[in-house]
C-alpha positions in Angstrom: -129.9 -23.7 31.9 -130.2 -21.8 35.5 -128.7 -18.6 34.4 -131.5 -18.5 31.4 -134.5 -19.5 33.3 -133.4 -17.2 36.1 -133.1 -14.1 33.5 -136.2 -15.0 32.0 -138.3 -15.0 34.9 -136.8 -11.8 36.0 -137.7 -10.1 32.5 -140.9 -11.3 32.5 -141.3 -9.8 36.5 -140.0 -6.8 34.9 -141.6 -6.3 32.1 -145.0 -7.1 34.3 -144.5 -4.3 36.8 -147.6 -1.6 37.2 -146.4 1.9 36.7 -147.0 2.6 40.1 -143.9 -0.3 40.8 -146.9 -3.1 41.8 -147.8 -6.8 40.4 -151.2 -8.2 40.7 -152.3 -5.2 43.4 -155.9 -6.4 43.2 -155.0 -9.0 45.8 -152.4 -7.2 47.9 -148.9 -6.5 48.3 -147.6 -10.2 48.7 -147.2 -10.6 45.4 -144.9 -7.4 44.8 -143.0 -7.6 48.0 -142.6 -11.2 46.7 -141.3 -10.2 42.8 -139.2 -8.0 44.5 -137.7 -10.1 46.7 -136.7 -12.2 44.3 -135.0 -9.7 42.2 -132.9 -8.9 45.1 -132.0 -12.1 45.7 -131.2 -12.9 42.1 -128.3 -10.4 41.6 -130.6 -7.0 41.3 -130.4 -4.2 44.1 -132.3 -1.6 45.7 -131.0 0.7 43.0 -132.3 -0.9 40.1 -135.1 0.9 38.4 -137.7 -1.8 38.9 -136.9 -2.7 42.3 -136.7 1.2 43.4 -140.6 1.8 42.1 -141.2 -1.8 44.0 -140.3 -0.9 47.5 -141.3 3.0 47.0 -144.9 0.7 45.9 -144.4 -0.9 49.5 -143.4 2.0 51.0 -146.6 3.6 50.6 -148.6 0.8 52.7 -146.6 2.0 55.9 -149.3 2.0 58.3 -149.2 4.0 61.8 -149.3 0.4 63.4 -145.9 -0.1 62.1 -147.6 -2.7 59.6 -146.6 -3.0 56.0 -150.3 -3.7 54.3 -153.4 -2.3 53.1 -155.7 -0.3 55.2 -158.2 -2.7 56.3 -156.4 -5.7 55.2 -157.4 -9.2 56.5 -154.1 -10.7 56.2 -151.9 -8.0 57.7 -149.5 -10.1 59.6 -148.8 -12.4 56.6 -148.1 -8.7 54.5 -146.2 -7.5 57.0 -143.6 -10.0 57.5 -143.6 -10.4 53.7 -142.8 -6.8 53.1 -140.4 -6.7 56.2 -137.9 -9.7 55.0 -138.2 -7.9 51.8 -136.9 -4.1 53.3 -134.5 -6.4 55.3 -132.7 -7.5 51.4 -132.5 -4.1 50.1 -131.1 -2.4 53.7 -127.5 -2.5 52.6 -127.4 1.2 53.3 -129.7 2.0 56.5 -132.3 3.1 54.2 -135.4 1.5 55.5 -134.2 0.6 59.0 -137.3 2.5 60.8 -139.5 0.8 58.9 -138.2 -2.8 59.6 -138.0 -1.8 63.3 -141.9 -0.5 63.3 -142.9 -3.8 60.9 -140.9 -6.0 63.5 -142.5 -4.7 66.3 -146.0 -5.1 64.6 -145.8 -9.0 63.9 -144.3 -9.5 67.3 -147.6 -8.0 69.0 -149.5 -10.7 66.8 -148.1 -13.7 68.3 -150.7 -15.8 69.9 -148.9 -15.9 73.7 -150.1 -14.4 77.2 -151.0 -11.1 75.9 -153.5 -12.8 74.0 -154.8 -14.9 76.7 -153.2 -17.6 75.5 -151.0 -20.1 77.6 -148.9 -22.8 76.7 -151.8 -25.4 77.2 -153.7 -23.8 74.6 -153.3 -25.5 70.7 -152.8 -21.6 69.3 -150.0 -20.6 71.4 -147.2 -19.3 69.8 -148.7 -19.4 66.6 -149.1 -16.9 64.1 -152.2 -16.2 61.7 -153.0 -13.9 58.5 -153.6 -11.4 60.6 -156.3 -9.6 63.1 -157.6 -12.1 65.2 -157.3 -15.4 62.4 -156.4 -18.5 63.9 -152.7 -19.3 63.6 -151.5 -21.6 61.0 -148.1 -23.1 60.6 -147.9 -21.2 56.9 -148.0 -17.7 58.4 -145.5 -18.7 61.4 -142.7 -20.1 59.3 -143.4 -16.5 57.8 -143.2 -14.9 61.0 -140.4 -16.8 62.1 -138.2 -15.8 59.0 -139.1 -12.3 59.5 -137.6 -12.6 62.6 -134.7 -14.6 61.6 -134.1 -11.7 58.6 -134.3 -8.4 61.2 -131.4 -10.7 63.3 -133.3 -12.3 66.0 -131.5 -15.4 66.9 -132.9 -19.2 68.2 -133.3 -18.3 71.7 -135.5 -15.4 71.1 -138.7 -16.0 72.8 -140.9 -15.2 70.0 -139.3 -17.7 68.2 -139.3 -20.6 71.3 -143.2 -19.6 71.9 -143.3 -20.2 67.9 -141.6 -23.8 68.2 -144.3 -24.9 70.4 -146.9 -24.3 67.8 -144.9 -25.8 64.8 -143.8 -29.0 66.9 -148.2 -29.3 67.7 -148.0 -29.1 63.6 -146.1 -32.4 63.3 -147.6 -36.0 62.9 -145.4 -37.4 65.4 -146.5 -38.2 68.6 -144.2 -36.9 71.5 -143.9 -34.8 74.3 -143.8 -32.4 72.2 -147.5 -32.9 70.5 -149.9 -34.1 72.3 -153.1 -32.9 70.5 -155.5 -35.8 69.4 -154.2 -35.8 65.6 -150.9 -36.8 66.4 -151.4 -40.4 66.7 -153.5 -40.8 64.3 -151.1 -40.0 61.4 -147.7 -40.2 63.4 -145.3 -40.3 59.4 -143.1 -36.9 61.1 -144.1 -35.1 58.2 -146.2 -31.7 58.9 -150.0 -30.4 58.4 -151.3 -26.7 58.4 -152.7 -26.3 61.9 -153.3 -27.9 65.0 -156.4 -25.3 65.3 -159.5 -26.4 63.6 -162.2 -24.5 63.0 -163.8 -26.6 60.4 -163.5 -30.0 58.1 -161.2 -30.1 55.1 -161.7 -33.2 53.5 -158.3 -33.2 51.4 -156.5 -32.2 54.7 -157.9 -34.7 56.6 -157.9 -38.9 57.4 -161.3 -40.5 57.5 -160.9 -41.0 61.2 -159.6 -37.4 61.7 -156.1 -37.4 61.4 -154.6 -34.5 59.6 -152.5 -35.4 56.6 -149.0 -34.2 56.1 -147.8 -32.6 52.8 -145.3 -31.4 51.2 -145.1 -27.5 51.2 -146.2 -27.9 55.4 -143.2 -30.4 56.0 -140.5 -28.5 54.6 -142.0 -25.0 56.4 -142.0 -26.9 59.6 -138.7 -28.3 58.5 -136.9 -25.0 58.3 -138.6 -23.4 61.2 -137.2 -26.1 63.7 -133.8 -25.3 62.7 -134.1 -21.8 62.8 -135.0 -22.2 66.1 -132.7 -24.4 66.9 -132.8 -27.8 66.6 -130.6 -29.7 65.6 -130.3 -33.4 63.6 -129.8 -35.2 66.8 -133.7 -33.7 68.0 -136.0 -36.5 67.1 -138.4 -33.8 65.6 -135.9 -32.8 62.9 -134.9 -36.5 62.3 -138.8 -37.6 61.6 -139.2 -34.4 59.2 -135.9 -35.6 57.4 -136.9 -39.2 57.1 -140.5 -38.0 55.7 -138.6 -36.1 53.3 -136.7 -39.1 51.9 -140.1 -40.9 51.6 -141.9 -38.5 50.4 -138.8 -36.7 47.7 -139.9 -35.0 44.7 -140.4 -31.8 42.5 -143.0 -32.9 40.0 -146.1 -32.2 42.9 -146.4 -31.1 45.9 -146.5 -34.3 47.9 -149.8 -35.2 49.6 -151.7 -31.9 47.8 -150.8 -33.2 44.2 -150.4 -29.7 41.8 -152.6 -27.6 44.9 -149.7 -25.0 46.4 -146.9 -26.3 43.7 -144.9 -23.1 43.7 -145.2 -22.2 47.4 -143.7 -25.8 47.5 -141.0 -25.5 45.5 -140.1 -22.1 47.5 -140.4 -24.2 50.9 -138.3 -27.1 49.5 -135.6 -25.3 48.1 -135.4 -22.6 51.3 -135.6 -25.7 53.9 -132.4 -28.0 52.5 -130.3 -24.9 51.7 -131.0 -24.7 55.0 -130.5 -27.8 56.4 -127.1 -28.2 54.2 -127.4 -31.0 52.4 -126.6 -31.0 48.5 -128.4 -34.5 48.3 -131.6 -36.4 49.1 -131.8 -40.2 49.0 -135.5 -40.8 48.1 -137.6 -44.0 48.9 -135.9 -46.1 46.5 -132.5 -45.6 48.1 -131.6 -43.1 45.0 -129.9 -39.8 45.6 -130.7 -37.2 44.0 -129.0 -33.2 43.3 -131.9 -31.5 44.6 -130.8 -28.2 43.2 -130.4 -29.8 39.5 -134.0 -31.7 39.7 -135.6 -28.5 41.0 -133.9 -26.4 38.0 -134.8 -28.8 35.7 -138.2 -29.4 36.6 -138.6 -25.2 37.0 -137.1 -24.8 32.9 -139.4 -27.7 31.6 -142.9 -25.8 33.4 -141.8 -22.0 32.5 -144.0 -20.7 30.3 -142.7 -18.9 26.3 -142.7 -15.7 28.3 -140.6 -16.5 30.8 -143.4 -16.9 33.9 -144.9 -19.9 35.7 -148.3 -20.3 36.2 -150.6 -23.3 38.0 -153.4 -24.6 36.5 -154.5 -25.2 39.5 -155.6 -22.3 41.0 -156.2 -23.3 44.4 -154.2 -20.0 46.7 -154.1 -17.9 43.8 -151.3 -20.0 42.0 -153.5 -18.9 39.0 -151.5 -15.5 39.3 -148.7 -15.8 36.9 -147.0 -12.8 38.7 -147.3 -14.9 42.4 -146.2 -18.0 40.8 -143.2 -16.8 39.0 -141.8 -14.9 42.3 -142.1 -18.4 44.4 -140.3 -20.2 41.2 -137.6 -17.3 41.2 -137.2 -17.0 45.1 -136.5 -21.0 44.8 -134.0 -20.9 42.2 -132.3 -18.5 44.5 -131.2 -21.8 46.4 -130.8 -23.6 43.1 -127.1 -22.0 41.9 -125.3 -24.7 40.7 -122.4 -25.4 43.1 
């Protein structure tokens, strides 16, 4: 069952691919850098003829900034550290090192720290946004953070230590650690977008104000602690682990229903590979294979011609080509052991 979905989804990434090496270029190069780096993680290489015209596709959004995104683009940093983990996958040879150093140094200089007049006081600090001068959100730093991670930057870097600071202010639990009003109000250990609210969201929110945790947020926050270095015996990583076995599953995204369902299963896949665990004891007190529920679930939603598509199309999971890279980046977690 894994080797057929897998080689179905990459056909049908394949067989979608713009002559110019792009997918779904109306909205960016996310989704490409995405496709792509999927491929490479799936058994294809730099060499193959599809994922050559893919990064030459990339290649050609260089900017002088050292950013890896449209001229213009809103949502640089997000790009960026997309297209930079991507150029990481394929660098067996040295190939694209100046442009990973320029795109490392770019999302680096977007941190919200100091240089931004930020200190450690502030709710944004550490945090990283879409780009530009967009609040930070707990999305785009687990990006940032694996960009990081991916160009060899280890837990006691300082990006990624100002970066804790903003997940941990991301986490319903109420420590020393978060001390933002929503904390208490919530306090499950599971994770919500931001701590830096610029306006009501009435699915993301309690009635008296609380912000709710979900799925895709937890495991993000999840695997962004233990890149930076926490371990299971940090009460931080032990309340996201405990919301996880409340909260187990792979048919929604827990707390946002089918909103976000394939950036989920790409969040909970990455997250336990990383964490090492081969099984999750859910509510119940059942364990489950998390690899096999995930492939399973993955081969029973694939579509006849080998994508994935939401029908909800709330963050553009409408996208066939966006929703089939998240499915195929998580089944690169989900080889059968």
């Amino acid at each position: 069952m894994y080797e057929k979905t897998v080689g179905r989804a990459i056909q049908f990434l394949m067989a979608s691919q713009s002559d110019d090496g792009s997918l779904s270029s109306q909205v960016g190069i996310g989704p490409t850098a995405l496709a792509a780096l999927g491929l490479l993680r799936s058994g294809r290489t730099a060499d193959d003829p599809r994922v050559a015209k893919a990064l030459k596709y990339l290649e050609e959004y260089t900017q002088e900034s050292g950013g890896v995104h449209a001229p213009g683009s809103r949502i640089s940093t997000y790009e960026t550290c997309i297209a930079l983990v991507c150029f990481q996958e394929a660098n067996r040879d040295g190939r694209f090192d100046k442009i990973i150093r320029e795109a490392e140094k770019f999302i680096r200089s977007g941190q919200w720290e100091e240089s931004k007049g930020k200190d450690r006081s502030d709710p944004a600090y550490g945090g990283a946004g879409y780009g530009g001068k967009s609040r930070p959100d707990l999305s785009n730093t687990a990006f940032f953070i694996e960009a990081l991670k991916s160009c060899g930057a280890g837990a006691d870097d300082p990006a990624i230590q100002n970066a804790l600071v903003f997940v941990s202010r991301c986490q319903n639990l109420e420590s020393e650690h978060n001390t933002t009003p929503f904390a208490a109000k919530v306090n499950d250990g599971g994770f919500y977008y931001t701590c830096v609210l610029e306006r009501q969201d009435e699915q993301r929110q309690t009635t008296d104000g609380g912000l709710r945790s979900y799925g895709s947020m937890t495991y993000s926050g999840l695997k962004s602690m233990i890149y930076a270095g926490l371990t299971k015996d940090d009460r931080r990583l032990q309340a996201a682990v405990d919301w996880i076995h409340k909260n187990y599953g792979v048919n929604s995204n827990p707390g946002m229903g089918d909103a976000g369902l394939y950036y989920y299963y790409h969040t909970f896949a990455k997250a336990l590979d990383v964490l090492g665990v081969d099984w999750i004891e859910d509510a119940q007190g059942v364990k489950h294979d998390w690899r096999r529920d995930l492939t399973e679930e993955l081969a029973r939603r694939q579509q006849e011609d080998g994508s994935w598509v939401n029908a909800n199309t709330r963050w553009m999971e409408g996208d066939p080509h966006l929703a089939t890279a998240f499915a195929l980046l998580a089944l690169s977690h989900c080889r059968p052991k």
